[in-house]
N, C-alpha and C positions, 0 to 999 in steps of 0.2 A: 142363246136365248137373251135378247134386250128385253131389259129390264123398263130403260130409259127411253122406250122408242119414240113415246110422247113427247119430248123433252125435243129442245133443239139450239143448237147454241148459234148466238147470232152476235158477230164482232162488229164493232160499229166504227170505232176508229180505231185505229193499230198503225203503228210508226214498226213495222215490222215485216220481214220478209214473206209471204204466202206460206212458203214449208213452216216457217216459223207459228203462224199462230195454226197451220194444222196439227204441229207438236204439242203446241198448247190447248187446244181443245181433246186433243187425244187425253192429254194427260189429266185434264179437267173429269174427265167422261170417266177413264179409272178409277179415281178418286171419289168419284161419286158412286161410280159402282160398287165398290169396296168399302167404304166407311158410310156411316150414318148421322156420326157424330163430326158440327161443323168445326172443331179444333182438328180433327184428325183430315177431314177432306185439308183443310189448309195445310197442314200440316205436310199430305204428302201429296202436294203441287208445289210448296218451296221445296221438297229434295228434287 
């Protein structure tokens, strides 16, 4: 069940490998799924 499915993330400029920011949106998306609060989303995209 997406929650997010409205939502869409769009990189604009990225000095970064493709797998790399698909890790990063992966990880984004978690993070948003899971927390609510935006100390905690950040929080757990630096770990």
């Amino acid at each position: 069940e997406a929650i997010m499915s409205d939502r869409k993330a769009v990189i604009k400029n990225a000095d970064m490998s493709e797998e790399m920011q698909q890790d990063a949106v992966e990880c984004a998306t978690q993070a948003l799924e899971k927390y609510n609060i935006e100390k905690d989303i950040a929080a757990h995209i630096k770990k």
